[in-house]
N, C-alpha and C positions, 0 to 999 in steps of 0.2 A: 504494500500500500504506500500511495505516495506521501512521505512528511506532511508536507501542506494538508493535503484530506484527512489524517490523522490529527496534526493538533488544531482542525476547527473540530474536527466531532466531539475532541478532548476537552473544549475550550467552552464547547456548548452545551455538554452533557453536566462539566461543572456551575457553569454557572444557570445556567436551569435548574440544578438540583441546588442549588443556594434560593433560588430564587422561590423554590416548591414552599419553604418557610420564611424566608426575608421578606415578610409582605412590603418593606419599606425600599426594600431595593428594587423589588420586583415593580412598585407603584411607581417608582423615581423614571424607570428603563423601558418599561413598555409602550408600546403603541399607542397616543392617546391624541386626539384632533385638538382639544382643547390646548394641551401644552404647547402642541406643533404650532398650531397657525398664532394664539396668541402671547406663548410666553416664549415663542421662538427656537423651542428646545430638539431642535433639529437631528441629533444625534438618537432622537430614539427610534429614527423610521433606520437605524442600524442595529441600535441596541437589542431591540424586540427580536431582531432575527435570535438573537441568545437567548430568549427566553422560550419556555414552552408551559402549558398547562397542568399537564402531569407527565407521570412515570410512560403512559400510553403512548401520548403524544409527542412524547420527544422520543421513544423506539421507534413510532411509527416514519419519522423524519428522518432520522440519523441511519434507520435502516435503509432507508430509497438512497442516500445519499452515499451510505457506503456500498452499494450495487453499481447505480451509476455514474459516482462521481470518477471512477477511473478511465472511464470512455470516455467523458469530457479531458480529462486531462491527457489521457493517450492519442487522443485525434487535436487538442488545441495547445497540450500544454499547463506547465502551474501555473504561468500566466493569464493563461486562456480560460482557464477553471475558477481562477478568483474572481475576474474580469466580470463572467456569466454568474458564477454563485452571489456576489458582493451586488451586483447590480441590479440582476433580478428581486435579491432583499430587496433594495432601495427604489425599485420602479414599482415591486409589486406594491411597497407600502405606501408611496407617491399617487397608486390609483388608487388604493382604498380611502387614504385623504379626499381625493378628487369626490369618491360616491357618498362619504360620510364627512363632505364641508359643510352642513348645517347642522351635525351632529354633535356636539361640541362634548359629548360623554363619551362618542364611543370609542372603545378601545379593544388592543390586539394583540395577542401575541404571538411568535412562533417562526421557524426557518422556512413557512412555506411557500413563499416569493421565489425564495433562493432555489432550491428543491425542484421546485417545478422549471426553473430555467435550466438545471441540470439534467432535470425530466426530456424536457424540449429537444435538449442538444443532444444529449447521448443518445436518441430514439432518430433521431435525423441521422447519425451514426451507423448503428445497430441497430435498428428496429424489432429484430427476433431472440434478440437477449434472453438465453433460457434463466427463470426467476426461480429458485426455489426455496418455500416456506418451511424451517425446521427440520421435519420427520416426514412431509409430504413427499412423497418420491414424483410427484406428477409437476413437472415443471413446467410457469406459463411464461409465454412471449412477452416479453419486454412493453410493447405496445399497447398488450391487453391492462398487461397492470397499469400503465399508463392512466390507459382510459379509467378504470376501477378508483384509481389514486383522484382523477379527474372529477369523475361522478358520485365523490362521495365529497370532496369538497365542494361542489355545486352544490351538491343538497341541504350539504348545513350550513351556507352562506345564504342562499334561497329562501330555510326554514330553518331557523338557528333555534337553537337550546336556551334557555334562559341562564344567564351567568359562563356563558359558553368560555368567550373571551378567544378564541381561536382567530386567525388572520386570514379565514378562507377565501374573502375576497380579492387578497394577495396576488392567489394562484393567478390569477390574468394575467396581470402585468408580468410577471416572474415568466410563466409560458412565453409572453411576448417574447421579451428580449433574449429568450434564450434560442429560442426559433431564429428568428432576426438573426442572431450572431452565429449561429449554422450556416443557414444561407450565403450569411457575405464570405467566411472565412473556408468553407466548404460546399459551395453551391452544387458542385454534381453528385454528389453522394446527399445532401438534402433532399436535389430535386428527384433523385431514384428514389428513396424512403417518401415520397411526399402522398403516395396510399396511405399509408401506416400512419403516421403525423395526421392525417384527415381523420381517422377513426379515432387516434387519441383525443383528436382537437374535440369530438363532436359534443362532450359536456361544455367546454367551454364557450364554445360554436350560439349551445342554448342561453348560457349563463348570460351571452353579449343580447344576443335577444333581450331576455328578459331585462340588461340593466337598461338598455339603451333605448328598446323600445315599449316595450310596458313597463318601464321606469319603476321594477316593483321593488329597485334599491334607491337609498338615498333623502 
C-alpha cells in the first residue's frame, strides 16, 4: 500500500475516533453552513472530511478507499491521488454549501466527497475490479459496488435520518471532479469504461434531477 493512502486512513481513523467523544472538537471541525458563510471558518469544508459518525461509517469509507484508492494512485500517481481525494472533499463540501445556503444549521460530516472522487477515477480505470466482502467468496465488479455505494447515498440525502449528520450530498460534487480528472488526465481509457461510469452515475444521474429540478433539496 502506498505511504500517502496509509497515513490518510491512519490520520482519519484517529481523528474520527477522537472525535466519536470530543463532542467539542468534533462541533469546532465539522461541516457546518453557519460557520462557513458567516464566521468564515473555511477550513472545515477540509476538516469534516476527518470526521465520521461512527464506528460504521468511517469502515464503510476507509474501506472503498482502501480498495480503490490504489488504482487512482497507480494510473495518476501520489500526486494524482491527493489532487482527486483533497479536492473532491473540498468540491463535494463546496456543493452541499451551495444546496444548504439558507440553511444556516445544517451540518456534515464524513470522507464522502473525497471517496467518491476516488470512486469516479478508479472505475474510469478498472471498471470490473473484483470487490470482495470478508468471508463472501462471490466477488462483485467494481462498478456495481459503485453504483450500491451510489444509491445508498442518494437515498439518505433524498430521505435522511433524523440527527443523521452524514455528508451525503457530498457525493456529487466529489463524483464530479473525480470523473472530470479521468477524463482530462486519461481520456481513452475513461472514454472505453464510459458504459460502466453510466451505470455507476445512474443514482446520481437521479439525485441531479431531483436537486435541480424538483428542487426537493435546499
Amino acid at each position: 500500500m502506498s505511504p500517502v493512502l496509509l497515513i490518510i486512513i491512519i490520520a482519519t481513523a484517529i481523528f474520527s475516533y477522537v472525535g466519536f467523544t470530543n463532542h467539542q472538537l468534533f462541533e469546532k471541525y465539522k461541516f457546518n453552513v453557519g460557520a462557513i458563510l458567516q464566521k468564515k471558518e473555511y477550513v472545515r469544508l477540509i476538516s469534516a472530511g476527518f470526521l465520521h459518525g461512527d464506528m460504521m461509517h468511517l469502515l464503510f469509507n476507509m474501506m472503498t478507499l482502501y480498495f480503490f484508492g490504489p488504482i487512482v494512485i497507480q494510473a495518476f500517481g501520489d500526486i494524482g491521488f491527493l489532487a482527486v481525494y483533497f479536492g473532491s472533499i473540498i468540491l463535494g463540501n463546496v456543493f452541499s454549501l451551495y444546496l444548504y445556503k439558507n440553511q444556516a444549521w445544517y451540518s456534515a460530516i464524513g470522507a464522502s466527497g473525497g471517496v467518491s472522487g476516488i470512486l469516479f477515477a478508479s472505475i474510469a480505470m478498472i471498471p470490473d475490479l473484483d470487490i470482495y466482502f470478508f468471508f463472501i467468496p462471490i466477488a462483485i465488479p467494481g462498478y456495481i459496488f459503485g453504483f450500491l455505494y451510489f444509491a445508498y447515498s442518494v437515498y439518505m440525502m433524498l430521505y435522511p435520518k433524523e440527527n443523521d449528520n452524514i455528508g451525503h450530498a457530498a457525493h456529487l460534487g466529489g463524483a464530479f471532479l473525480g470523473l472530470i480528472y479521468a477524463v482530462a488526465f486519461q481520456p481513452e481509457r475513461a472514454i472505453q469504461n464510459a458504459f460502466f461510469l453510466g451505470i455507476m452515475a445512474l443514482p446520481l444521474i437521479y439525485m441531479s434531477y431531483m436537486v435541480f429540478v424538483k428542487k426537493k433539496i435546499g
